[in-house]
Each structure stands twice: as C-alpha cells, then as structure tokens.
VOFI-297078 format. One record per residue (C-alpha): x, y, z; residue number from 1; residue in three letters. Coordinates in steps of 0.02 Angstrom, whole numbers, plus 32768, in hexadecimal, padded with zeros to 4 digits. Layout:
REM VOFI-297078
east: X&north: Y&up: Z&i: NUM&aa: ALA .
...
END
This chain:
REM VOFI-297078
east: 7BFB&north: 7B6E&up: 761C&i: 1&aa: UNK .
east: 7C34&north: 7C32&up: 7628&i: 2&aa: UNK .
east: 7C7F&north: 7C53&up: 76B8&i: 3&aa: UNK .
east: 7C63&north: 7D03&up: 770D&i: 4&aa: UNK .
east: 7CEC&north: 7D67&up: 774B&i: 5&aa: UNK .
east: 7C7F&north: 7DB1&up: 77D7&i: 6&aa: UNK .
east: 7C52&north: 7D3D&up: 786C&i: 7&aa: UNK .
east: 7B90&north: 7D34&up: 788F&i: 8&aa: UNK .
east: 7BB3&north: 7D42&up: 7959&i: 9&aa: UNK .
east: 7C02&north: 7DEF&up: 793F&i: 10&aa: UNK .
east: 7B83&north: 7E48&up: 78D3&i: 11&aa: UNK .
east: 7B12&north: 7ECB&up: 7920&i: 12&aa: UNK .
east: 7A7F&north: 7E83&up: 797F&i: 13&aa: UNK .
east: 79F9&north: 7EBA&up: 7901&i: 14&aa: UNK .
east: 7A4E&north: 7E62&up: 7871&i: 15&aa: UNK .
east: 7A56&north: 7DC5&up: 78C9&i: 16&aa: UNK .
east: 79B5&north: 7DC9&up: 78F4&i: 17&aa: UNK .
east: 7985&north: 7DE6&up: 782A&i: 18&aa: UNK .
east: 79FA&north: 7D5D&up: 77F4&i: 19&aa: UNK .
east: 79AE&north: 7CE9&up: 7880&i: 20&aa: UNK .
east: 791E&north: 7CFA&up: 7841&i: 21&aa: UNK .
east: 7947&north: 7D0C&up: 778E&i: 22&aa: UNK .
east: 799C&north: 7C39&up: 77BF&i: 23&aa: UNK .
east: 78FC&north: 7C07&up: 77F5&i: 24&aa: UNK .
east: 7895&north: 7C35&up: 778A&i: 25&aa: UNK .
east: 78FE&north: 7BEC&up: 76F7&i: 26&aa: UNK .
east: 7917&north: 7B4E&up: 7756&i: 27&aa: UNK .
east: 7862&north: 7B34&up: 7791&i: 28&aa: UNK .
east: 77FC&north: 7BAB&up: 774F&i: 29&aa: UNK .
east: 77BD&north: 7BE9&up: 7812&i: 30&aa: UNK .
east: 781E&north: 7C50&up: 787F&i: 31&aa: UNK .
east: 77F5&north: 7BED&up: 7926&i: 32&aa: UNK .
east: 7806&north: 7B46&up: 78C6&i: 33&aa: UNK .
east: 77DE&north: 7A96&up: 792A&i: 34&aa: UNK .
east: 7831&north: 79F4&up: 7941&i: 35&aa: UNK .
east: 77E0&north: 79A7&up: 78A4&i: 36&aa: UNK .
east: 77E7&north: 7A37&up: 7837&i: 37&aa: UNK .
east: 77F1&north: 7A1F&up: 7781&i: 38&aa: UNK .
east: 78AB&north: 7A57&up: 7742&i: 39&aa: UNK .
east: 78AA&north: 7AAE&up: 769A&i: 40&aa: UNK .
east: 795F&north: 7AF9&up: 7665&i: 41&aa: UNK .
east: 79F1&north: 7AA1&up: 769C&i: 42&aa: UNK .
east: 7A7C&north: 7AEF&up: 7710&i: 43&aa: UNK .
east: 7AE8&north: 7B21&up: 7684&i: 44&aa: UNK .
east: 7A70&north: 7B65&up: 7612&i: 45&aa: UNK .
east: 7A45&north: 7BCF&up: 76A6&i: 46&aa: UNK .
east: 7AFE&north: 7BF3&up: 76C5&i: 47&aa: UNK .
east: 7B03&north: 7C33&up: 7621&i: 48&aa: UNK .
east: 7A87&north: 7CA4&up: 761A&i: 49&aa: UNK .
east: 7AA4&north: 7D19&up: 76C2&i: 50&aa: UNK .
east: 7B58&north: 7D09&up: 76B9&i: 51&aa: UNK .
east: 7B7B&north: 7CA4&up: 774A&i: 52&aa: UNK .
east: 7BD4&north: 7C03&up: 7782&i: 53&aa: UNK .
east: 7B89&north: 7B61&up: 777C&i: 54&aa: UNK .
east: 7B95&north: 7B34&up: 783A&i: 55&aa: UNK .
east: 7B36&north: 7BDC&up: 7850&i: 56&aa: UNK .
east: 7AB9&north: 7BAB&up: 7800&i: 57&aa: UNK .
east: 7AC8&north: 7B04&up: 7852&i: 58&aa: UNK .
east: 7AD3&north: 7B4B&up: 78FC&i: 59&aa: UNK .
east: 7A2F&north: 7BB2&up: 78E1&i: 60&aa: UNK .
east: 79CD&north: 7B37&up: 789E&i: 61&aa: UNK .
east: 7A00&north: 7AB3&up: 7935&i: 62&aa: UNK .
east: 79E0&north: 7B35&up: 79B5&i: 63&aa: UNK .
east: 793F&north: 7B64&up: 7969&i: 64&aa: UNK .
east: 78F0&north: 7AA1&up: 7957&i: 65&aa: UNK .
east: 793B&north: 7A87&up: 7A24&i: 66&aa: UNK .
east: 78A1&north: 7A86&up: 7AAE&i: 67&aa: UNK .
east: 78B2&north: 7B1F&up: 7B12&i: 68&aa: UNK .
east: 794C&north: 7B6C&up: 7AC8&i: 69&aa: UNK .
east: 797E&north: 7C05&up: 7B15&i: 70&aa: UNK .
east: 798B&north: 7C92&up: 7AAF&i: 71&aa: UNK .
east: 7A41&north: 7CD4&up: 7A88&i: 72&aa: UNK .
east: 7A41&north: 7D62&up: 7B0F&i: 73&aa: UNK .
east: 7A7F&north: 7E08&up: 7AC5&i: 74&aa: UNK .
east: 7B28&north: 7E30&up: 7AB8&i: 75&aa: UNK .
east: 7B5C&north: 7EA5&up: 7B5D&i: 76&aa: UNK .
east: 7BB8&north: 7F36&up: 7B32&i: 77&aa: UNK .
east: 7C4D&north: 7F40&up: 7BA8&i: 78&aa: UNK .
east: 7C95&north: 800B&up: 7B7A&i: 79&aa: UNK .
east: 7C69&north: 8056&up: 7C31&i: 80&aa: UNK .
east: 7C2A&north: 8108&up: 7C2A&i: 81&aa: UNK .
east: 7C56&north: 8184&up: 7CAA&i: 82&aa: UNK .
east: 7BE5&north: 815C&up: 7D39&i: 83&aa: UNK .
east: 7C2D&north: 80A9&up: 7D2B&i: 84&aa: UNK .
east: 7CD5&north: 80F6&up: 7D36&i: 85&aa: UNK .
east: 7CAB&north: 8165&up: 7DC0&i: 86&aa: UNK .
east: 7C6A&north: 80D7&up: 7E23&i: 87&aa: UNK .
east: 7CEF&north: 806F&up: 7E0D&i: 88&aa: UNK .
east: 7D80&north: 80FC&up: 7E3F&i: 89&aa: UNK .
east: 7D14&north: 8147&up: 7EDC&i: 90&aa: UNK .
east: 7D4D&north: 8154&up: 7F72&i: 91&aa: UNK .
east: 7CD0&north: 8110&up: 7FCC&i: 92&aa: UNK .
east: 7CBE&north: 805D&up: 7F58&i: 93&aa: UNK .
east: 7D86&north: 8058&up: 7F68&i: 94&aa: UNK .
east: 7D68&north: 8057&up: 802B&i: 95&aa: UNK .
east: 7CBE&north: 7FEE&up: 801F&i: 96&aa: UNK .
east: 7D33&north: 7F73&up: 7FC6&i: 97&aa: UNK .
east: 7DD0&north: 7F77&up: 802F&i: 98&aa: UNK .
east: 7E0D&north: 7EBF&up: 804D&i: 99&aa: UNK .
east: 7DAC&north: 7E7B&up: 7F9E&i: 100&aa: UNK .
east: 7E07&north: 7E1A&up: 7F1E&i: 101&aa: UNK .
east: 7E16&north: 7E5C&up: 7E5F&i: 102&aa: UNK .
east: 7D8B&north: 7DCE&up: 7E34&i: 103&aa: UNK .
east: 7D17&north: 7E01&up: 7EC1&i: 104&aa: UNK .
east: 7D0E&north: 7EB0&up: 7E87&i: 105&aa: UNK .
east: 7CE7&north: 7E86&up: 7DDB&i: 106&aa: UNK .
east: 7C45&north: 7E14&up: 7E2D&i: 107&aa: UNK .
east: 7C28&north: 7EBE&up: 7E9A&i: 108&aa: UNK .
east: 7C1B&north: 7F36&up: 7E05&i: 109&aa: UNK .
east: 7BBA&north: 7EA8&up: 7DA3&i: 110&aa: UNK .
east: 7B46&north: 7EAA&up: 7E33&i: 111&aa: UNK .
east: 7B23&north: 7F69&up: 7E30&i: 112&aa: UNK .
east: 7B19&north: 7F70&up: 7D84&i: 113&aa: UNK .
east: 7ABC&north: 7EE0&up: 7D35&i: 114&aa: UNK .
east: 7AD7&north: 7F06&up: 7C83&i: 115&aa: UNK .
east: 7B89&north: 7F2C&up: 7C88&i: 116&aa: UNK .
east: 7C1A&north: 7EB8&up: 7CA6&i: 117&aa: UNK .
east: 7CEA&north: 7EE3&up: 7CB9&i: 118&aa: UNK .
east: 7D8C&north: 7E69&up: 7CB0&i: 119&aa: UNK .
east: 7E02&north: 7E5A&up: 7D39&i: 120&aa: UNK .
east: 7E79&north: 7E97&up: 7CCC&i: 121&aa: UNK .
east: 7E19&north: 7F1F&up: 7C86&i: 122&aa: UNK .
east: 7DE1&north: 7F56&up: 7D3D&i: 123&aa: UNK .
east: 7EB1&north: 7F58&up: 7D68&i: 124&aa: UNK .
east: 7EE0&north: 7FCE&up: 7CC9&i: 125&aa: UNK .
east: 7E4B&north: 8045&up: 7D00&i: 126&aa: UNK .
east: 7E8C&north: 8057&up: 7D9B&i: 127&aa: UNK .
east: 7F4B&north: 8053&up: 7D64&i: 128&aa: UNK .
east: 7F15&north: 80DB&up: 7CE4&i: 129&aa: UNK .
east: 7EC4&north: 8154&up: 7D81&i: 130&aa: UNK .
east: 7F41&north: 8133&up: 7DE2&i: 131&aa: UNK .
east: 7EF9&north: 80D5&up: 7E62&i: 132&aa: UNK .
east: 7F7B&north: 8071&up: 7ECF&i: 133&aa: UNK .
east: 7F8D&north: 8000&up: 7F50&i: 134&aa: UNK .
east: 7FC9&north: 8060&up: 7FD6&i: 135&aa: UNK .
east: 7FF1&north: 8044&up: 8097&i: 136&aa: UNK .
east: 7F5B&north: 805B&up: 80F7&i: 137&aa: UNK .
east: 7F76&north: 80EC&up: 8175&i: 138&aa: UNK .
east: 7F5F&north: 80BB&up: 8238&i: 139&aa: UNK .
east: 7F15&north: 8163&up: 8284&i: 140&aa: UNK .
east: 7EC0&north: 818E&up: 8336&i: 141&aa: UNK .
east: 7E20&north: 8183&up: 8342&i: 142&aa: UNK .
east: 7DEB&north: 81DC&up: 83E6&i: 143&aa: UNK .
east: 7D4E&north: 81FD&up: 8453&i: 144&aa: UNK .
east: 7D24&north: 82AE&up: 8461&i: 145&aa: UNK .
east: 7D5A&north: 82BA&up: 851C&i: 146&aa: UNK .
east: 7E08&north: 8261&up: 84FA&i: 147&aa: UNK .
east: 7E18&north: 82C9&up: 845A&i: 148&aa: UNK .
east: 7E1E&north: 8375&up: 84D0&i: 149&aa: UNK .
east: 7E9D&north: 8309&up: 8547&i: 150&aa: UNK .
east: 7F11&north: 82EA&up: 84C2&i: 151&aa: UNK .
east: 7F1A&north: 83AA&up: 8481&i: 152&aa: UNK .
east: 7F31&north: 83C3&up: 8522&i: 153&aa: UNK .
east: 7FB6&north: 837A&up: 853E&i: 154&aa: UNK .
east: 8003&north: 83C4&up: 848E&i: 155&aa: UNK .
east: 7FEE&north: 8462&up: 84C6&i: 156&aa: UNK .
east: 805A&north: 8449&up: 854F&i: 157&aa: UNK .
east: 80DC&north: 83FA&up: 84E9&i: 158&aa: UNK .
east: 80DE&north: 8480&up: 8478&i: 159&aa: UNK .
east: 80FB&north: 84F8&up: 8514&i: 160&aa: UNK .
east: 8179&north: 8484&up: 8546&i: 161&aa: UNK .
east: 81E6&north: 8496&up: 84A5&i: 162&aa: UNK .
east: 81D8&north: 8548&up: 8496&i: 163&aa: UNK .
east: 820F&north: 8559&up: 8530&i: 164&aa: UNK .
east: 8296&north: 84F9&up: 851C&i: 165&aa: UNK .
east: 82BD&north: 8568&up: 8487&i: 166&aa: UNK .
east: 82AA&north: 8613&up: 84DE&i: 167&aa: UNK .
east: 8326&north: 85C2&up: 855C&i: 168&aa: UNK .
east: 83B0&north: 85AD&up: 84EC&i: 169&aa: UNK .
east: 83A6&north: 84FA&up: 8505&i: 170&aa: UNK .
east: 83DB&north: 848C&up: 8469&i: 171&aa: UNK .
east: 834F&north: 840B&up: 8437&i: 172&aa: UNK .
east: 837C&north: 8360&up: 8437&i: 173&aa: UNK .
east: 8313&north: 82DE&up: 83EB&i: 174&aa: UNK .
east: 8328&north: 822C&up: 8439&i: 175&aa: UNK .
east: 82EC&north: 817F&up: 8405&i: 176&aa: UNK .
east: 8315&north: 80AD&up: 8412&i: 177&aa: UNK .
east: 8314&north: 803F&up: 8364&i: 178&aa: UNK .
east: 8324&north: 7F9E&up: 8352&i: 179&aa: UNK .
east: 8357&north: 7F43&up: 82CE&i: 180&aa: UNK .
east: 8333&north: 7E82&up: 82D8&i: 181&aa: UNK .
east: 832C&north: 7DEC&up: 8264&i: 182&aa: UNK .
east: 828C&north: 7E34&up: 8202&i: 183&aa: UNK .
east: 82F5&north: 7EDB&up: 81C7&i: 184&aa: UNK .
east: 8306&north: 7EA6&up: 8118&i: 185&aa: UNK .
east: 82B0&north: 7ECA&up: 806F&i: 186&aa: UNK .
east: 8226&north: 7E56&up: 8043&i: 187&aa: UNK .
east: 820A&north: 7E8B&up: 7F7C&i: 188&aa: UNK .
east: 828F&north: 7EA6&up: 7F0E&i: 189&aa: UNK .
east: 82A1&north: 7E9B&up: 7E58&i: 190&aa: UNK .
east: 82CF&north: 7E04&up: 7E02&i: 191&aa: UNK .
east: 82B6&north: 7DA9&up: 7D4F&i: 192&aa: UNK .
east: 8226&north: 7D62&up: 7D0B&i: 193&aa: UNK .
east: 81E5&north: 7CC2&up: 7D63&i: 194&aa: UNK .
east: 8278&north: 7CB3&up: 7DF1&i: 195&aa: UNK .
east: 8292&north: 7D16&up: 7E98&i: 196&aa: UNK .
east: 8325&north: 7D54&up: 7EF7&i: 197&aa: UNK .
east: 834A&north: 7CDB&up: 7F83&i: 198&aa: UNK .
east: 83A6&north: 7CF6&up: 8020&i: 199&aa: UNK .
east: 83F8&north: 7C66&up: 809B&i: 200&aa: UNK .
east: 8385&north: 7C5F&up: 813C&i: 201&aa: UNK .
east: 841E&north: 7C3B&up: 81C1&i: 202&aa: UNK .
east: 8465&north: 7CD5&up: 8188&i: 203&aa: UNK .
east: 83AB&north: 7D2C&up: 8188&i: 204&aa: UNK .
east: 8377&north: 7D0A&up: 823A&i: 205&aa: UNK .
east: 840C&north: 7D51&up: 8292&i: 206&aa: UNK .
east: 8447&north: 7DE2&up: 82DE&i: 207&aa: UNK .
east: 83EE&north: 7E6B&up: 8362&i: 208&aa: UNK .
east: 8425&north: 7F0D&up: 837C&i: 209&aa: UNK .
east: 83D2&north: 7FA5&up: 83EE&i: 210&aa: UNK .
east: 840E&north: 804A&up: 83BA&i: 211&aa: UNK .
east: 8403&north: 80F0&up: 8403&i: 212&aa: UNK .
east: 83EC&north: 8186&up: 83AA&i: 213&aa: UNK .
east: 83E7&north: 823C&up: 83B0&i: 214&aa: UNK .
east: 83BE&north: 82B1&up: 833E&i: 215&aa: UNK .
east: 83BF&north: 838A&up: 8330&i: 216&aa: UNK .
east: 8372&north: 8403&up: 82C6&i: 217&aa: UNK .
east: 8418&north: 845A&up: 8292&i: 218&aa: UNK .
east: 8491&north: 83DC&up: 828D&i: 219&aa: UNK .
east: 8422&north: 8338&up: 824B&i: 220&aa: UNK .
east: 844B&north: 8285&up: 82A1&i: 221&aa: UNK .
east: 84B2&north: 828A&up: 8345&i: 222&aa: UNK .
east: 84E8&north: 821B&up: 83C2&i: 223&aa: UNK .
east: 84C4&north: 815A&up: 839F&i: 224&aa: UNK .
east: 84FB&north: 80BA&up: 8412&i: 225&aa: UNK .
east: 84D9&north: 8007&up: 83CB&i: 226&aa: UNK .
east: 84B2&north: 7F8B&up: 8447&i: 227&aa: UNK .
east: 84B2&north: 7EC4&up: 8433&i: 228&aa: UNK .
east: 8414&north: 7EC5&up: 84A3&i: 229&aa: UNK .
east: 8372&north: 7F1B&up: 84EC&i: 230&aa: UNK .
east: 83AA&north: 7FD0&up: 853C&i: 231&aa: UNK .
east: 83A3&north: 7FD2&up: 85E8&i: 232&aa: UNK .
east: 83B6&north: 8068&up: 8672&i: 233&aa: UNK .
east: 8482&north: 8052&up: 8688&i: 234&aa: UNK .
east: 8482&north: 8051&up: 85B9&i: 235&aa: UNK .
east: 841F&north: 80E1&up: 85B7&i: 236&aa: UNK .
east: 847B&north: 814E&up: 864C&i: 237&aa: UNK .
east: 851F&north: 811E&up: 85E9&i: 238&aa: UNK .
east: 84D8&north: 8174&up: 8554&i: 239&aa: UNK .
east: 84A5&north: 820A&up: 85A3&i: 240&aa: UNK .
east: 854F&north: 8220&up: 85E9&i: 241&aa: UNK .
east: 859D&north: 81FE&up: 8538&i: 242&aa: UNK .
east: 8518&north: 828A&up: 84E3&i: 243&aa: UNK .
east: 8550&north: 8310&up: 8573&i: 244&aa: UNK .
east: 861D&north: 82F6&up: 8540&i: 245&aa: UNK .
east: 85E7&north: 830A&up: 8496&i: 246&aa: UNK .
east: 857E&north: 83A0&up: 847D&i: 247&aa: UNK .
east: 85E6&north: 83F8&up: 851A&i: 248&aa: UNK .
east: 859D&north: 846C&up: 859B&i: 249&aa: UNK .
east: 84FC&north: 84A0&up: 852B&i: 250&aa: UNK .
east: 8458&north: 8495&up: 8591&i: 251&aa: UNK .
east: 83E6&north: 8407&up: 8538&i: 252&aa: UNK .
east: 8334&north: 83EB&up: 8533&i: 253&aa: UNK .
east: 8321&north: 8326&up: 8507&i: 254&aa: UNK .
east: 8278&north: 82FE&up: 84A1&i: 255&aa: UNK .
east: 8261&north: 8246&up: 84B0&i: 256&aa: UNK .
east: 81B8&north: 81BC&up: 84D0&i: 257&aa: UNK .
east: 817C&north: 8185&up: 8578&i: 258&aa: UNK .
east: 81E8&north: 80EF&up: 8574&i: 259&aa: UNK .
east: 820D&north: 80A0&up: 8625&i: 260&aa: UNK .
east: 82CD&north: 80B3&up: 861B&i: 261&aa: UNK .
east: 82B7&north: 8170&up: 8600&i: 262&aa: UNK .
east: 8258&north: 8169&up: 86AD&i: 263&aa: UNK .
east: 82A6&north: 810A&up: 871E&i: 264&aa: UNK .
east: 82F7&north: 8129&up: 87D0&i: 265&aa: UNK .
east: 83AD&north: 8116&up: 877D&i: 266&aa: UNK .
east: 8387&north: 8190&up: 86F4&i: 267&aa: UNK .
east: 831B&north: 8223&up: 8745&i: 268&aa: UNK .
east: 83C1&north: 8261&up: 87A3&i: 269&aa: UNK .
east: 8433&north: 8267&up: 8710&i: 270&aa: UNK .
east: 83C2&north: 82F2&up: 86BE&i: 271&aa: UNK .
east: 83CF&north: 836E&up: 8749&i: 272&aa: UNK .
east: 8488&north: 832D&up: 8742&i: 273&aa: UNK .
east: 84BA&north: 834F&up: 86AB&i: 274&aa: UNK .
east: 845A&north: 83D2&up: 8686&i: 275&aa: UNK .
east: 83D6&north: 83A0&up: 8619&i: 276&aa: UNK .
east: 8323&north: 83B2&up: 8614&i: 277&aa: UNK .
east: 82C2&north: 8314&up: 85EE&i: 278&aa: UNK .
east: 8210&north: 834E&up: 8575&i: 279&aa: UNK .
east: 81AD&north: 82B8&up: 8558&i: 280&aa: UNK .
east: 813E&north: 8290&up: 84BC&i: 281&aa: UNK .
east: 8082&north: 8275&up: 84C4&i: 282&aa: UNK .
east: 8062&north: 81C8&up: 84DF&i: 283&aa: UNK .
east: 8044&north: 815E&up: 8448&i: 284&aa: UNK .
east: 8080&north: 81F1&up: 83D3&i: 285&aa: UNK .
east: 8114&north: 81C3&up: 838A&i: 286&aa: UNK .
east: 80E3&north: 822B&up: 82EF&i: 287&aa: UNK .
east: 8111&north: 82CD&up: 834F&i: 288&aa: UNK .
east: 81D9&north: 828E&up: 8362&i: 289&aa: UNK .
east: 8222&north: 82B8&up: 82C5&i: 290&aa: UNK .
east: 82B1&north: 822A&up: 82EE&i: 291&aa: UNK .
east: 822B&north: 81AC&up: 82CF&i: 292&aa: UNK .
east: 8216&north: 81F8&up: 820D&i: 293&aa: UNK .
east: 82EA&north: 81E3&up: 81FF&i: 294&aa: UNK .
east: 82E1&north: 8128&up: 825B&i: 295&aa: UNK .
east: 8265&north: 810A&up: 81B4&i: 296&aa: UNK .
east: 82F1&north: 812F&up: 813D&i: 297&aa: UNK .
east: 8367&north: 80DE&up: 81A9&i: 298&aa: UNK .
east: 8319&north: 8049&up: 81A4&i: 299&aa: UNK .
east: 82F0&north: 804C&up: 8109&i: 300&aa: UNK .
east: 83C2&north: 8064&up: 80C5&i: 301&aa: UNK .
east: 83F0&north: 7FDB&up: 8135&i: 302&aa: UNK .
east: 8358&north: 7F5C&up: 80F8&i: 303&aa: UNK .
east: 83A0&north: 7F7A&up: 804C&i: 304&aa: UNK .
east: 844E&north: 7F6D&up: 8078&i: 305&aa: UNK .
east: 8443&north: 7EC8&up: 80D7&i: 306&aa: UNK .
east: 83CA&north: 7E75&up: 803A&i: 307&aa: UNK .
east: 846E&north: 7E9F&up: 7FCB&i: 308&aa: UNK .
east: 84CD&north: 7E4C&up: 803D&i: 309&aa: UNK .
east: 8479&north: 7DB0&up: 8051&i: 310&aa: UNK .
east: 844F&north: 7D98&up: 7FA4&i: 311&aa: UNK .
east: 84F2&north: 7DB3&up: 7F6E&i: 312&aa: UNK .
east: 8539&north: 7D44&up: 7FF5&i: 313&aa: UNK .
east: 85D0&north: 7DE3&up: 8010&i: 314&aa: UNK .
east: 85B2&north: 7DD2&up: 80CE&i: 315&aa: UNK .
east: 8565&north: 7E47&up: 813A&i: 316&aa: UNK .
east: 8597&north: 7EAA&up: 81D2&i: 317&aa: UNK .
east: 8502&north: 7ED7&up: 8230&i: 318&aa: UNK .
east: 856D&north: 7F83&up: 8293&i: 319&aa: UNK .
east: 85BC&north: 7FD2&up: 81FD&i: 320&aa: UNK .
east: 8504&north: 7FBB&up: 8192&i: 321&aa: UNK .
east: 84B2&north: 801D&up: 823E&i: 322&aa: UNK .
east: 8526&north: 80A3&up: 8239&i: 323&aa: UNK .
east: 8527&north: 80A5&up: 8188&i: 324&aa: UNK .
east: 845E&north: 80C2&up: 8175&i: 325&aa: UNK .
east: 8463&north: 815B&up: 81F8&i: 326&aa: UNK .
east: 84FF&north: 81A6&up: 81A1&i: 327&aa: UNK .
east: 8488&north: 81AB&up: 80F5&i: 328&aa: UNK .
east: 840D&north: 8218&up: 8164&i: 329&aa: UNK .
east: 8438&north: 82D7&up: 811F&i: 330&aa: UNK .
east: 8422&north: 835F&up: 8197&i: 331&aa: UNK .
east: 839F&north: 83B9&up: 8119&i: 332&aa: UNK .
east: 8329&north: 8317&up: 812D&i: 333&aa: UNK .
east: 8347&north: 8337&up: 81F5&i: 334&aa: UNK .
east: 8313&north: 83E6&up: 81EA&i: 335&aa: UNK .
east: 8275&north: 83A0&up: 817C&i: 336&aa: UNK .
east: 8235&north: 8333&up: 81E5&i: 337&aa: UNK .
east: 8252&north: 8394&up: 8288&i: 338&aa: UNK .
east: 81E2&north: 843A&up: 8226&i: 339&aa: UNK .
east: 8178&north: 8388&up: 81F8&i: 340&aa: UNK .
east: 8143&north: 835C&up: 82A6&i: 341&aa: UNK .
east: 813D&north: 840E&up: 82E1&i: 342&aa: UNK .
east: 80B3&north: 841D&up: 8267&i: 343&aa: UNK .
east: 8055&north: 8392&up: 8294&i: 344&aa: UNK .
east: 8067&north: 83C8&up: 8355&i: 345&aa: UNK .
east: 8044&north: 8464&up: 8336&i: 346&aa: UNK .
east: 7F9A&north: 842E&up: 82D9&i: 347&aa: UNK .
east: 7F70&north: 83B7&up: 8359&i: 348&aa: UNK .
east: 7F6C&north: 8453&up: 83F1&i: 349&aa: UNK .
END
C-alpha cells in the first residue's frame, strides 16, 4: 500500500470529485453503485493506483453502497471579503448587537450570510485588529422638543450668570459633596496566570467618609472638609465660614448643584452674610461642574491606593488616602476641566 502525502479531505473540490469517481468506478465499475454491486479491484489495488490511503478508499466506497447517503457538502471557504468585514465592524450591527455574546454573533453573521461562517476567536482578532473595544456605554439626555428649549433656557441664564460674576470681579468657586463608601475600590487588577488578587472582606466593607470640595480655575483644588457622615446644614454653614477665612475679603460667586443643604433656611442667610453669591447648576447636569471631572480622578487615585493597601495587608487610613487623592489633582487639570464644562455649557445655550 503507498501511502499519499496529501490528505483526500483537503484537495480542491473538483479533484475530489474526479478521484470519487475515479474509486467507484474501479471498485464497481458504476458510479452510483447499489447494495449488491459486483466489486472488481480491491481497496489497495485502488489505493495504489490514485495515490491515496486505503481508508479513503474505504470511506468512499462505504459511503457510496449506504441508502441515502448525503453527499459530502462542499468545503465553505471562511476568508471574509470586504463587505463581510464591513458588516461585521458597522456601527449600526455593533449597536443591533449590543448585549450579544461572542457565540451569538457568530450564529447572527451565519444567519445573514448563509455561505460564510467565522470563529469566536477569529471574530475577536478582527475586531482587536480594528480596534473595536468594549467601552462604557455613555448615559446622555434624551429630551422632548419642548423640554429641550427649557433646558437651553435655563443655560443661557447660567451662562449670564457666570459672566456676570466675572465682569464683577467676583472669584469663581466651584463647589461639590463626594462620598467615598465601602464600594470605592478597584475591581480588576493584574495578577498571574490562573489566580486573582484577593482582599479580606472585614477590612473591605468599612469605612464612610463625606467630603467637601472646592475647586478654582487659577489656583486648582481648594478648600476640602472630611466628614464621618452625610453633610448636613450646620456642616455645611461651618464650611462656608471656613472658605470665607481662607480666601479673605474677595467677593465669591459659588457654582454648586441644587442639593437641599445648599437651600435651606440655615444656609440662605450666610450668603448675603458672608458675602457670597450662590449660582446654581442646571438640574441633572453635573457635566457642566468641572469639580465633578476632578472628583473622577480623585476617585479614581484613592480606589487604587486603598486596593494596594488591602492586598498588601500595610493598613489603610481612610483621611490621609482622601487628602492624598485631591493633593494628586494639578491645577492645569483644574483649569482643563473648568474650559471643559464651559464648552459643553456654552454648546448647550
């Protein structure tokens, strides 16, 4: 028997077809033989002959004499062209898609293209290979036309009120509450092959802190008191006292949300008081503070700092990582994010 260094399942669909034929003929004498054919040449002989393996010529034969065999489908050709690319990296499938496993979206582009088929694998080094991420998906405001005019609106007369506050002389203070809870901590991290960083939960879920923050365009992070607990009016009058003593007899302008606190009957005299002029944000707009941007990298400093901590079991001192975080906040990323949200209220009007 001569064996053949090619395999008969990888040759070119027309050849297989010949040497299929070519068995049967050999074998039986017939190309459609029947279950009580005559056999002629034997299986090696055959072998032999075309230059291919015994159990191929086996296999043919068997398949050949069985009622109803299917015939051997022909071999799909998996290389996508462009339109297959195109499909696959399009917006519009990517959204069409959104919440689908790897698997599903192999069945999905099976489904719209019947003669094509793509790996899980292959389908994650095409998209790898464009660039195409998983990314966080962005929450915007979607609006009815009549609220839509409400809300520039009441931009525009934010905007007024800020440059207002600038033709004054006033200096413009940017004012915000964090908190940072049990949850602030790093979820992924790196770590070896088949093992995962672990952290002690009793030291995980403890520890609350409310801090408040302030924040200017020239001089980057300001004024911030750490509480053990929710701010509260008295907390809140305390601070504003504190921020007068410390930026002196300048006349302020105070950008901060709608909270409650900023609005209540203990607060609203203090401003006249103390000579400070309270401008509030648009409601459910914290995208136009720039202190919410620097509360981001804040955050994100002190998540990182805390997971070393833990994991490392070198203790952890939930103050000095707080001030820490908002002492790694340069002025230059202030003055960024302030010409940030300026932008964006700007674009908004």
């Amino acid at each position: 028997m001569v064996k053949s260094n090619s395999r008969f399942s990888k040759l070119p669909q027309e050849r297989r077809t010949a040497l299929r034929e070519a068995v049967l003929l050999l074998r039986f004498r017939s190309s459609e033989p029947a279950a009580k054919s005559a056999k002629y040449a034997a299986y090696a002989s055959i072998a032999r002959a075309l230059g291919i393996t015994y159990n191929e010529v086996q296999h043919i034969c068997r398949r050949a004499l069985r009622p109803g065999a299917p015939v051997a489908p022909e071999k799909q050709v998996r290389r996508l062209g462009e339109e297959h690319v195109a499909f696959l990296l399009s917006e519009r499938v990517l959204e069409q898609w959104s919440g689908r496993t790897m698997k599903e979206r192999t069945v999905l582009f099976h489904r719209q293209f019947p003669d094509k088929r793509i790996a899980v694998t292959s389908l994650r080094r095409l998209y790898l290979k464009h660039k195409v991420r998983r990314k966080r998906v962005r929450h915007v405001k979607v609006m009815p036309p009549g609220l839509r005019a409400q809300y520039a609106a009441r931009c525009s007369e934010l905007l007024a009120e800020l440059e207002w506050a600038e033709t004054e002389g006033r200096t413009v203070v940017f004012l915000d509450e964090i908190n940072f809870t049990k949850l602030s901590l790093a979820r992924t991290e790196w770590a070896a092959r088949n093992s995962n960083l672990s952290v002690d939960q009793r030291e995980m879920y403890q520890g609350y802190r409310s801090v408040v923050a302030t924040m200017t365009a020239e001089r980057g992070v300001g004024l911030c008191i750490i509480h053990p607990k929710a701010v509260v009016a008295e907390d809140f009058v305390a601070f504003l006292r504190r921020l007068r003593t410390k930026l002196g007899g300048r006349p302020l302008a105070l950008f901060m949300d709608q909270l409650r606190v900023h609005k209540s009957r203990d607060v609203q005299p203090e401003y006249a008081r103390l000579d400070i002029t309270p401008v509030y944000n648009v409601g459910y707009s914290p995208e136009l503070n720039p202190i919410e941007a620097v509360f981001s990298k804040v955050k994100a400093v002190f998540c990182r700092g805390r997971l070393n901590s833990l994991v490392n079991k070198t203790g952890f001192n939930f103050d000095r990582a707080i001030t820490a975080a908002f002492r790694s906040v340069t002025p230059e990323h202030c003055a960024a994010c302030v010409r940030k949200s300026r932008h964006l209220l700007e674009r908004a009007v």
